[in-house]
N, C-alpha and C positions, 0 to 999 in steps of 0.2 A: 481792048477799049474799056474804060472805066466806066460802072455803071451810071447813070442820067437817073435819079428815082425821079424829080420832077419835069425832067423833059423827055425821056424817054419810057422806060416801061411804065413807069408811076403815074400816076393820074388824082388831083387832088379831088377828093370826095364832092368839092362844090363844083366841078366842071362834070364830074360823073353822073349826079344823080340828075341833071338836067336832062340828058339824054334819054328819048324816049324807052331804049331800050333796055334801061334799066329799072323801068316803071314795076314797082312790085317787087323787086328784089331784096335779097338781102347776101350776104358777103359772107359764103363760112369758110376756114382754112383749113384748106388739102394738103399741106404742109410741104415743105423743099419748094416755099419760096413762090406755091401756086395758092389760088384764091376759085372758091367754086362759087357761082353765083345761082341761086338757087330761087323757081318763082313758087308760087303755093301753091302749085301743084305738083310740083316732085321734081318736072322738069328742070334741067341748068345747064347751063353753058360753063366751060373753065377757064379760068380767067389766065392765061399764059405771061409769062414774060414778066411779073411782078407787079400788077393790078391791085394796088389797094384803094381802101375805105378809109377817110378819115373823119372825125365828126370835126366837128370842130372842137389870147387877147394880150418911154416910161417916162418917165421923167422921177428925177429925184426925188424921193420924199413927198411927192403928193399925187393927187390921180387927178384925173382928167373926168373920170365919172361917167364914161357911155357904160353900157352892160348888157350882154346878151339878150339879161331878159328883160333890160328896158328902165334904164337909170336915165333920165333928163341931164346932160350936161353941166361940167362945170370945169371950168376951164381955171388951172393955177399955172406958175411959174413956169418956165421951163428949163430943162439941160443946157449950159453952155457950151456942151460939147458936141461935135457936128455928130446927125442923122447919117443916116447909112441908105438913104436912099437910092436905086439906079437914074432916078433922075427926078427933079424936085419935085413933090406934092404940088399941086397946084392950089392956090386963096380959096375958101372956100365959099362957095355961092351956090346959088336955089337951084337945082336940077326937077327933071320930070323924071322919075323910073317908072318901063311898064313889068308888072310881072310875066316872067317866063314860064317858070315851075314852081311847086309848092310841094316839097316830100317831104313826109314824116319819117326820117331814120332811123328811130329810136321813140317808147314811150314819151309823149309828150314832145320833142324835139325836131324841130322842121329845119330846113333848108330853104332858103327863099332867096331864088336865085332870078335878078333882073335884069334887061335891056336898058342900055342908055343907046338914044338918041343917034345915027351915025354921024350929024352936026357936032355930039358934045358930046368927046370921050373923056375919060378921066383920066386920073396919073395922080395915085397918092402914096403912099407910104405905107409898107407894112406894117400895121398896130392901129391905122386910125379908123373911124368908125363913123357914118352916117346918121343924122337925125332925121326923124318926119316930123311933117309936122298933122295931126290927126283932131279931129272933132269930135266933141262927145255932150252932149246937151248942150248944144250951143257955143261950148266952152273950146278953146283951141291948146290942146295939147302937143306937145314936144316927148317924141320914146326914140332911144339913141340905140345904135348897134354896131361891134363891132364889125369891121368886114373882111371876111376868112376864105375869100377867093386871091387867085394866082393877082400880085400885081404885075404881073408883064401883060396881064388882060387890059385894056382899058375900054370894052363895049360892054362889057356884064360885069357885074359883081354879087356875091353870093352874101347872104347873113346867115348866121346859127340861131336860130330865135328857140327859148326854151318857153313850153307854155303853160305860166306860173297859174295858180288858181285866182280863178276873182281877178286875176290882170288885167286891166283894158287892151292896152296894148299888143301884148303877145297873143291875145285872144282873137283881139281885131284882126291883125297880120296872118297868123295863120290859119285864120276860116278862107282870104280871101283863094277866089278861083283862076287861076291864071285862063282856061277858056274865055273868064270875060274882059282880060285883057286889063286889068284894073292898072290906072296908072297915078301913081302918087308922088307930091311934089318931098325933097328932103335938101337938106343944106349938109357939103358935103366938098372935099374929103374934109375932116374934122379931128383933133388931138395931138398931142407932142407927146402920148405911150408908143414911142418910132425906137425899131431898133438903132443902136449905136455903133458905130464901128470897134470890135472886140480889141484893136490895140495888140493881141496877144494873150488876152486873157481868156480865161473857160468863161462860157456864156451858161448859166444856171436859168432855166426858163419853169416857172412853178405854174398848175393849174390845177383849179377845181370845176366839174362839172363843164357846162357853155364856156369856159371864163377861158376854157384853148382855142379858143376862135382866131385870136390874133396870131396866136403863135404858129399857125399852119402856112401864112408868106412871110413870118420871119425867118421861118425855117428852109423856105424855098431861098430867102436872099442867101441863108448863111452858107446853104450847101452850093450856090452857085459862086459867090463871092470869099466867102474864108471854110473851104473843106476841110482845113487841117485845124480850123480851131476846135475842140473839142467842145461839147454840145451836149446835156442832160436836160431830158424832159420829166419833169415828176406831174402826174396829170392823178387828180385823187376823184371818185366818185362813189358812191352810197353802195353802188348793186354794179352787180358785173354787168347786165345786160345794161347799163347807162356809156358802155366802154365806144361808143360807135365809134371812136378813131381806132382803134386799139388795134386791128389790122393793117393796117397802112403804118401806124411807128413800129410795130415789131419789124414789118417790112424793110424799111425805112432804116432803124435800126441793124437790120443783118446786110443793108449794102452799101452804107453810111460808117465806114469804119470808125468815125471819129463821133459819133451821136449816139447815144444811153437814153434809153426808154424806161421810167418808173413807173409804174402804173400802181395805182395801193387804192385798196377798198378797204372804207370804213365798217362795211357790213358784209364779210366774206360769207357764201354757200355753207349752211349746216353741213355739208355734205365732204368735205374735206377736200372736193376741187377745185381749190382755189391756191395755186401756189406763187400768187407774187406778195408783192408788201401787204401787210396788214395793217389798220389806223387810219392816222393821219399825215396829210404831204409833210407836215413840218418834223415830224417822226423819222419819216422815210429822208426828208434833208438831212438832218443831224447823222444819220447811218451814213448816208453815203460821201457829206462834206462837212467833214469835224472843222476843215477849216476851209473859208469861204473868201480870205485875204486875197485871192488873185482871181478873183470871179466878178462879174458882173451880173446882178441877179433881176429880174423880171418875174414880176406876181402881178396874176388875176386871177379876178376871184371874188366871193363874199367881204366884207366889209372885216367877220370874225377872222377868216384864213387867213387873209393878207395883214391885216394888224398883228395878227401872232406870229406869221411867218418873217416880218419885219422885222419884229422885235428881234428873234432865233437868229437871222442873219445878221444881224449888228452883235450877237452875242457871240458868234461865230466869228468875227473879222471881218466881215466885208464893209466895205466902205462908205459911208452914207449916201455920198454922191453918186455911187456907183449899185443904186438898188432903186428899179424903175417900178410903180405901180397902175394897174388899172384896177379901182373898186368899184363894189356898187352896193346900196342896203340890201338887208337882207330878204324883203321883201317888192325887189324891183316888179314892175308887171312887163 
């Protein structure tokens, strides 16, 4: 039987860390394919059968503007090419989420995983993202995020929220306490950053830091709907401890014969432990795709990556129509 990394041993990071039982945990690799979960005090449990951690984002030529850590929307053109959805997104309109869980997975980075309603499920499209809408001296603020849970779920869905300094938003969101049940209105599902159907082509998926939020049920469609189209994740972040998915793609990775894991840090260990890519993702692109003519390429990210990375693969060959982005400033909250 072929391995299931999403419906069978695998477990995506945002349906995991809800569970109570992983409260306090963290994820180290026992390697040969096991994952030991270990709580602060020594004790752990082994995680069998291929259990990972993932932490956690086209449209053509422009973005759509949600952002992990909290970019206001803005909606441009979209692809005339059909979405790849299992079944369509639904219009999107004012919902109530209540909080379930609230983990920090990583310095600064939470998981903020919600209930909807059992009157008002969802069904949206892998890449799109939810907005709130949130008050701050009076004032009514809009912070967007993408959403990085399983879309075959339609009663919960998860956010990656990174929480930026001085941010209203991300700061707001991740003090609250899901004991008090906090329930906040958002307009939702939202964006045309939706995978496309690959046609045949290698799917090139790029991220910085949050900005792989989207990419964790784009990758749950492609391995359930196109297995054999080949598949490259380049995921860049500052420090190795920022890596929270980085368990779950190796995984992911060794049972996914057709999907390539890049992981590249810009600021590798004094220490010489550090043995993947070094730099930056658009570095680590050029290495491993001189030429990008039969790719479809996907960037999120900072406003700097994705502009540079854009540029690199129109340099490279690929296509203009055929290069989706989700941005956000550099100073989202």
């Amino acid at each position: 039987m072929s391995p299931k990394p999403f419906g069978g041993g695998l477990t995506l990071l945002s349906e995991l860390v809800g569970h109570p039982r992983w409260k306090g945990m963290r994820l180290l690799d026992a390697g040969q394919g096991r994952y030991h979960a270990e709580a602060a005090s020594g004790d752990g449990t082994e995680v069998m059968g291929g259990c990972g951690m993932g932490s956690t984002r086209g449209e053509p030529e422009v973005a759509h503007g949600p952002a992990s850590t909290g970019d206001p929307p803005s909606e441009a053109a979209a692809s005339d090419r059909p979405a790849e959805p299992a079944s369509a997104p639904e219009r999107p309109r004012l919902r109530r989420l209540t909080l379930e869980s609230n983990t920090e997975i990583a310095p600064s980075i939470y998981v903020l995983t919600w209930k909807l309603p059992e009157e008002d499920p969802i069904t949206f499209a892998p890449g799109q993202y939810v907005t709130f809408y949130l008050k701050r001296d009076g004032r009514s603020l809009t912070r967007s995020y993408s959403i990085f849970s399983s879309a075959r779920r339609h009663d919960r869905l998860s956010l990656l929220i990174k929480k930026v300094p001085q941010g209203f938003g991300s700061h707001y969101l991740t003090a609250l306490d899901p004991l008090r049940t906090p329930t906040l209105s958002v307009l939702a599902p939202l964006g045309r950053f939706v995978l496309h159907d690959p046609e045949g082509r290698t799917m090139v998926l790029v991220a910085t830091g949050v900005g792989v939020a989207p990419f964790l049920p784009m990758l749950e469609r492609l391995h359930d709907k196109h297995p054999d189209t080949p598949v490259s994740l380049f995921c860049g972040t500052r420090f190795r401890e920022e890596f929270v998915d980085r368990p779950f793609f190796e995984l992911l990775e060794r049972e996914w014969p057709n999907f390539r894991f890049v992981p590249v840090l810009s600021r590798p260990p004094e220490d010489g432990s550090w043995n993947g890519a070094v730099g930056h993702v658009e570095e680590a692109l050029r290495a491993h795709f001189p030429d990008l003519s039969g790719a479809d390429v996907y960037l999120c990210g900072a406003n700097r990556m994705v502009n540079e990375t854009q540029g690199l693969a129109l340099e490279l060959g690929a296509k203009k129509d055929r290069i989706f982005v989700d941005r956000w400033g550099e100073h989202a909250d």
